[in-house]
C-alpha angles and dihedrals in degrees: 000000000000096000119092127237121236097256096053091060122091139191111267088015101144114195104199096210113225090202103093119165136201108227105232119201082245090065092047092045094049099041094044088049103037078053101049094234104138092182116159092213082066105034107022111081096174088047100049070047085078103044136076094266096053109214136014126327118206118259101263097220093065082048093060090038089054095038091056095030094058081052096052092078093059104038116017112018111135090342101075124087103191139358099232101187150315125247139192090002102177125161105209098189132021124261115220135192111278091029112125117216129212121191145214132188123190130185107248101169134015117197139166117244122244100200106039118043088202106052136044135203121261129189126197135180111222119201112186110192143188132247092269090056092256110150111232110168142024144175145173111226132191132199143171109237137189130252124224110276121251 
């Protein structure tokens, strides 16, 4: 299992995750229009021509979804039992298609949990950036996570 249990996670503790991915305009088509976001700023490249970008951003939300997903195999897989919220989620520069993200988690906040004895509640802060180290996107995430089994 890849994922930590909750008690092997500690305050403080910064996963520096080796999965990086270069966003395609692939990525950035199918997610805008699975999603049913026909935003020109995601799908209109002679358009985004004409504004101060440029060119296309990449639809945010992917952005979220890759930033958390590339975290999953170092911290939650197969140990967590639900996702409970995100938090704070900012995106401070713009991704663009061809920009390749890397991506760091750290543990913020470690709590019992009231409702189920086996598991806790973690909470981790989550910061994806470019290829020229600009953060562009950040999150806190909390999740509900097993404890070693007896």
């Amino acid at each position: 299992m890849a994922g930590l249990w909750f008690d092997d996670l500690t305050i403080g503790q910064t996963f520096q995750h080796d999965i990086r991915r270069t966003v395609t305009e692939t990525d950035n088509l199918l997610f805008s229009t699975l999603t049913h976001n026909p935003a020109l700023l995601h799908l209109d490249a002679e358009y985004m021509k004409t504004t101060d970008y440029g060119r296309i951003l990449v639809n945010s939300t992917f952005t979220l979804g890759l930033m958390v997903g590339v975290s999953i195999g170092d911290t939650t897989l197969g140990t967590a039992v639900a996702n409970l919220g995100w938090d704070e989620v900012r995106f401070p520069a713009p991704v663009f298609i061809g920009d390749t993200l890397r991506v760091e988690t750290e543990v913020i906040d470690l709590r019992e949990s009231k409702s189920r004895p086996t598991a806790g509640i973690v909470t981790f802060a989550h910061r994806a950036y470019n290829q020229d180290g600009k953060l562009v996107a950040s999150c806190k995430r909390s999740g509900m996570q097993m404890k070693k089994p007896a």
